[in-house]
LUMLO-796906 format. One record per residue (C-alpha): residue number from 1; residue in three letters; x negated, y negated, z negated. Coordinates in steps of 0.1 Angstrom, whole numbers, plus 5000, padded with zeros to 4 digits. Each point is the difference from the previous one (the first is absolute). Layout:
N
 resi resn east north   up
  NUM  Ala    X     Y    Z
...
! end
This chain:
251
 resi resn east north   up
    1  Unk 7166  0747 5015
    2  Unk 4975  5012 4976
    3  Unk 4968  4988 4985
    4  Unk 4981  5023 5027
    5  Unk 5016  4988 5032
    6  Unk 4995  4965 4990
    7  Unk 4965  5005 4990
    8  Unk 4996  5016 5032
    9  Unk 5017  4977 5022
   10  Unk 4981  4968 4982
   11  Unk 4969  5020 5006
   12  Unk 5006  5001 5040
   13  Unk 5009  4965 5002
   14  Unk 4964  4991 4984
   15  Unk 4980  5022 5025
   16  Unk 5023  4985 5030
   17  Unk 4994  4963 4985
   18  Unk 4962  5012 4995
   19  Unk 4999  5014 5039
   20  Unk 4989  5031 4980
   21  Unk 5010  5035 5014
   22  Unk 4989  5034 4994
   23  Unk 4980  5025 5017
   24  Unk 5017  5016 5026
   25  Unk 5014  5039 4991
   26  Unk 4978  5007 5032
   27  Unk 4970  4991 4988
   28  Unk 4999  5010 4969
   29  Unk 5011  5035 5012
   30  Unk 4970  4998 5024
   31  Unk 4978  4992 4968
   32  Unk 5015  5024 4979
   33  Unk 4994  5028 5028
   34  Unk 4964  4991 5009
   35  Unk 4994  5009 4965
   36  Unk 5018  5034 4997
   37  Unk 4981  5007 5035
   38  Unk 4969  4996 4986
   39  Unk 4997  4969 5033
   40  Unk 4971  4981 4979
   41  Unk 4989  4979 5033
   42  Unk 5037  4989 5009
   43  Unk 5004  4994 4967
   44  Unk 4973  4977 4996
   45  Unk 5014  4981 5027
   46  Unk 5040  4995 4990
   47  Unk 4987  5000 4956
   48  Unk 5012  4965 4990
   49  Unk 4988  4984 4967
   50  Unk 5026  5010 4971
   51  Unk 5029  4977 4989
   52  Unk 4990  4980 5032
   53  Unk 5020  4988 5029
   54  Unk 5028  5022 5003
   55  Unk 5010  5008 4965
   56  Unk 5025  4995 4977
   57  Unk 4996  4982 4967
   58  Unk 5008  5019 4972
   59  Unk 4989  4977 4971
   60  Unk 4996  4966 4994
   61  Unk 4964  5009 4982
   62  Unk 4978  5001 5031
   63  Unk 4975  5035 4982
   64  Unk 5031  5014 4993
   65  Unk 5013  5000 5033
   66  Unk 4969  5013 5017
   67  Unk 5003  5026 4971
   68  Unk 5031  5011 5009
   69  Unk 4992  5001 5035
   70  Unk 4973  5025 4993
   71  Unk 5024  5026 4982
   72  Unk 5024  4998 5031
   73  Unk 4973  5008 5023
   74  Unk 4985  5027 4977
   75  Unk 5032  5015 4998
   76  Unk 5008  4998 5037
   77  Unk 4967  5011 5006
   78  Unk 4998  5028 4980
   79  Unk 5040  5013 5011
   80  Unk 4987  5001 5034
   81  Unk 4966  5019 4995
   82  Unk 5023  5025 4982
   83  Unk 5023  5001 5028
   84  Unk 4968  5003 5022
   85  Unk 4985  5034 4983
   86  Unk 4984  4985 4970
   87  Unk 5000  5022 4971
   88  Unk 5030  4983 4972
   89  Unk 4976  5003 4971
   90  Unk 4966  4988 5017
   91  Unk 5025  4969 5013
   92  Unk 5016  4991 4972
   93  Unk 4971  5000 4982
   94  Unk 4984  4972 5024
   95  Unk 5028  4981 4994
   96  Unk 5000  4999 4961
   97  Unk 4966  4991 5006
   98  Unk 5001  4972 5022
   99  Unk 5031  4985 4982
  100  Unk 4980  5003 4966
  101  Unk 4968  4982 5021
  102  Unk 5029  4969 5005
  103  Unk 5013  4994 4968
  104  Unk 4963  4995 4991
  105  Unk 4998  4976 5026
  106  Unk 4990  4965 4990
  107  Unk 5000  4981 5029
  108  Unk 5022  4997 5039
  109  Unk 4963  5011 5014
  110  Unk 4991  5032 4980
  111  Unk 5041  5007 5011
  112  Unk 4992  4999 5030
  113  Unk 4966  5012 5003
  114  Unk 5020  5034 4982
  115  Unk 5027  5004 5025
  116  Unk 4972  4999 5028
  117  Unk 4983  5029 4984
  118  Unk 5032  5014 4985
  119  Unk 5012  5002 5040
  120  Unk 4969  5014 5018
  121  Unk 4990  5024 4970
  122  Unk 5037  5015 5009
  123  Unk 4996  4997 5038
  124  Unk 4965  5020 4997
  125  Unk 5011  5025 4979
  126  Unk 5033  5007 5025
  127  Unk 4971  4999 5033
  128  Unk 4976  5025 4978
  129  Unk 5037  5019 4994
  130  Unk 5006  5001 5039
  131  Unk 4965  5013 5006
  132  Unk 5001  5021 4974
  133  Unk 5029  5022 5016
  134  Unk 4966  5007 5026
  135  Unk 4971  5005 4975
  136  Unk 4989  5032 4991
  137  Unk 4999  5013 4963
  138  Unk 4966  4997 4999
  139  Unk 4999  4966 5012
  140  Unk 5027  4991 4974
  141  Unk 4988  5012 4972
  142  Unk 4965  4983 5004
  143  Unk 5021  4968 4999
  144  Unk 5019  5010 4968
  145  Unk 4963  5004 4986
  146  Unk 4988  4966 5013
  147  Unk 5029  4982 4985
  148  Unk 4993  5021 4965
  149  Unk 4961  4991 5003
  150  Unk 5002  4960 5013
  151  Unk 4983  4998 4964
  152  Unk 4972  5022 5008
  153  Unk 4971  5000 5026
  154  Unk 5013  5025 5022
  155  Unk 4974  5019 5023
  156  Unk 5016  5013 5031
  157  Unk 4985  5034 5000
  158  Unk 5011  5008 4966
  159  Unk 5035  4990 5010
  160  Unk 5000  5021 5032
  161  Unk 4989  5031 4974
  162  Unk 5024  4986 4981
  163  Unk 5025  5013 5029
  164  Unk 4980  5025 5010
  165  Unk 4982  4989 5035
  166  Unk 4965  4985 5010
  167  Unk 4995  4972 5001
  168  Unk 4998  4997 5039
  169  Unk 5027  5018 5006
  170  Unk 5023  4978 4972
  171  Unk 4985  4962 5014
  172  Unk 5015  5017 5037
  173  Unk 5032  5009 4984
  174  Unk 5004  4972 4981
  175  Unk 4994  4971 5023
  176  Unk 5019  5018 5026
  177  Unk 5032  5002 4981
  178  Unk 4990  4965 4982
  179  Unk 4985  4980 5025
  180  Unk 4973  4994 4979
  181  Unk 4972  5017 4987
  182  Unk 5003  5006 4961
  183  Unk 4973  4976 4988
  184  Unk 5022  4975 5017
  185  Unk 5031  5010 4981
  186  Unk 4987  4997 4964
  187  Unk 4985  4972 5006
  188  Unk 5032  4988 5010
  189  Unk 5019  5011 4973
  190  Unk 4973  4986 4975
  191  Unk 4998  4962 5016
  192  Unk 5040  5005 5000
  193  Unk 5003  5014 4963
  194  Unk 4974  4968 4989
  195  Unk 5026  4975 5019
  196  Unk 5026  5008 4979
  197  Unk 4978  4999 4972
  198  Unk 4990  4967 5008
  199  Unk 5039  4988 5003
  200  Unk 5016  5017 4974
  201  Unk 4975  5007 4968
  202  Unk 4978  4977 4982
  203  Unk 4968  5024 5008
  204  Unk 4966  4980 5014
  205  Unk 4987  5006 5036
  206  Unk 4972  5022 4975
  207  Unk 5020  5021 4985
  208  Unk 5024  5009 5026
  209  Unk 4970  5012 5025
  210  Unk 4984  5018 4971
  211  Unk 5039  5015 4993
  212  Unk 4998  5012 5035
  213  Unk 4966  5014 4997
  214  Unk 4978  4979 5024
  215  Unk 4962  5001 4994
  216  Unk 4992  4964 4996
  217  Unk 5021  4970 4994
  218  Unk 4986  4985 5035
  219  Unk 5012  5034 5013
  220  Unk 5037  4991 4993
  221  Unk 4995  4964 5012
  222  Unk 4985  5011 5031
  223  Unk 5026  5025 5005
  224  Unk 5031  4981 4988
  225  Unk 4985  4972 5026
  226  Unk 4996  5022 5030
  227  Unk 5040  5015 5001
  228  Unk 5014  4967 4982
  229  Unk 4980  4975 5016
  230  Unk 4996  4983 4969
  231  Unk 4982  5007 4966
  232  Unk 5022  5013 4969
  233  Unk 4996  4966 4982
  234  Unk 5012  4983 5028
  235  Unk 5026  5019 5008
  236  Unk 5015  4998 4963
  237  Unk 4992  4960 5005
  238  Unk 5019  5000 5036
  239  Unk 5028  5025 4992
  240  Unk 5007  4998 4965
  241  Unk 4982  4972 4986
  242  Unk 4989  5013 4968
  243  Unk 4962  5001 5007
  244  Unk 4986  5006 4966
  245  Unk 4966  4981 4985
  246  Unk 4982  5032 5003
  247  Unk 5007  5004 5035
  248  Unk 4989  4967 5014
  249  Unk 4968  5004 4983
  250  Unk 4992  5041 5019
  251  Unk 5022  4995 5029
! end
């Protein structure tokens, strides 16, 4: 018998002494599909925290466990959005990133806190994907040009000349195909583009709403509060914990 086999074998006799067992192939095939279907409110129903109940222990260090956790699900992740229509380069590319994100990872809560994002930020894109197939050009393209201007104050009627329509006839189009009008959706996108700005750089509440091009710092607090339910410098505090000096004193 080799070294494997009796690592292996010594492994499942700690997980049956521990009452440990792993996730069922059924449920993490339901997980794994609610993702590639773009299912956000199932999903939020069957997510379970990472390197939780259910999973196997892959190292006796508890952050590198979680760590390598995270690439597994990445990887899994990002082999079914493929498999689902995704384009190869665009997820790939999320994957180097997110797996770059966890080897900067400090701490079993920014982990986790990245896996949650990692695994909605995928399940979005593959929902925008599905409804994409339905959009117009038009309608697509003004997206393309939100996501290349989150950085800029974007005025609606210069992005419906930007597509060529009025601006009447672009909010119809728009929130029919969106569900939403477009005011809504860059807004959106901004309060979401400042979340992970908050998790994953060291930038202050101040500078990322002035990144993103809000008016006033009480602007972006105001905003960030209203979709988040919580102010930036309290959502770093909450969610990452990293709440710098500057922050307490403006938030």
């Amino acid at each position: 018998m080799d070294n494997i086999e009796k690592m292996l074998m010594h492994e499942t006799f700690l997980l049956r002494e521990q009452i440990v067992t792993h996730a069922s192939p059924k449920k993490e095939m339901e997980f794994y599909r609610c993702v590639q279907q773009g299912n956000i409110k199932k999903l939020r129903d069957i997510m379970t925290p990472l390197a939780g109940s259910g999973y196997g222990n892959l190292s006796d260090d508890e952050l590198r466990n979680i760590k390598y956790h995270m690439v597994i699900s990445v990887t899994l992740i990002t082999l079914f959005c493929i498999e689902g229509g995704m384009e190869y380069e665009m997820a790939y590319s999320l994957s180097d990133l997110y797996i770059k994100e966890t080897d900067k990872c400090t701490s079993i809560q920014q982990v986790t806190a990245l896996h949650e994002s990692m695994t909605f930020d995928f399940t979005d894109r593959m929902r925008l994907l599905d409804a994409g197939k339905r959009l117009t050009e038009t309608i697509k393209k003004s997206i393309d040009y939100i996501y290349d201007h989150l950085h800029c104050k974007i005025e609606v009627q210069e992005l419906a000349s930007h597509i060529g329509l009025t601006p009447t006839h672009f909010r119809r189009l728009f929130k029919e195909q969106i569900g939403i009008t477009p005011s809504e959706y860059i807004m959106k996108k901004k309060i979401k583009t400042a979340a992970d700005m908050l998790h994953y750089s060291e930038y202050t509440a101040m500078e990322i709403g002035y990144y993103l091009a809000f008016s006033t710092h009480s602007h972006f607090i105001k905003s960030f509060k209203k979709y988040m339910g919580i102010t930036p410098g309290k959502y770093r505090n909450q969610y990452v914990g990293t709440m710098t000096k500057t922050e307490k004193m403006v938030d």
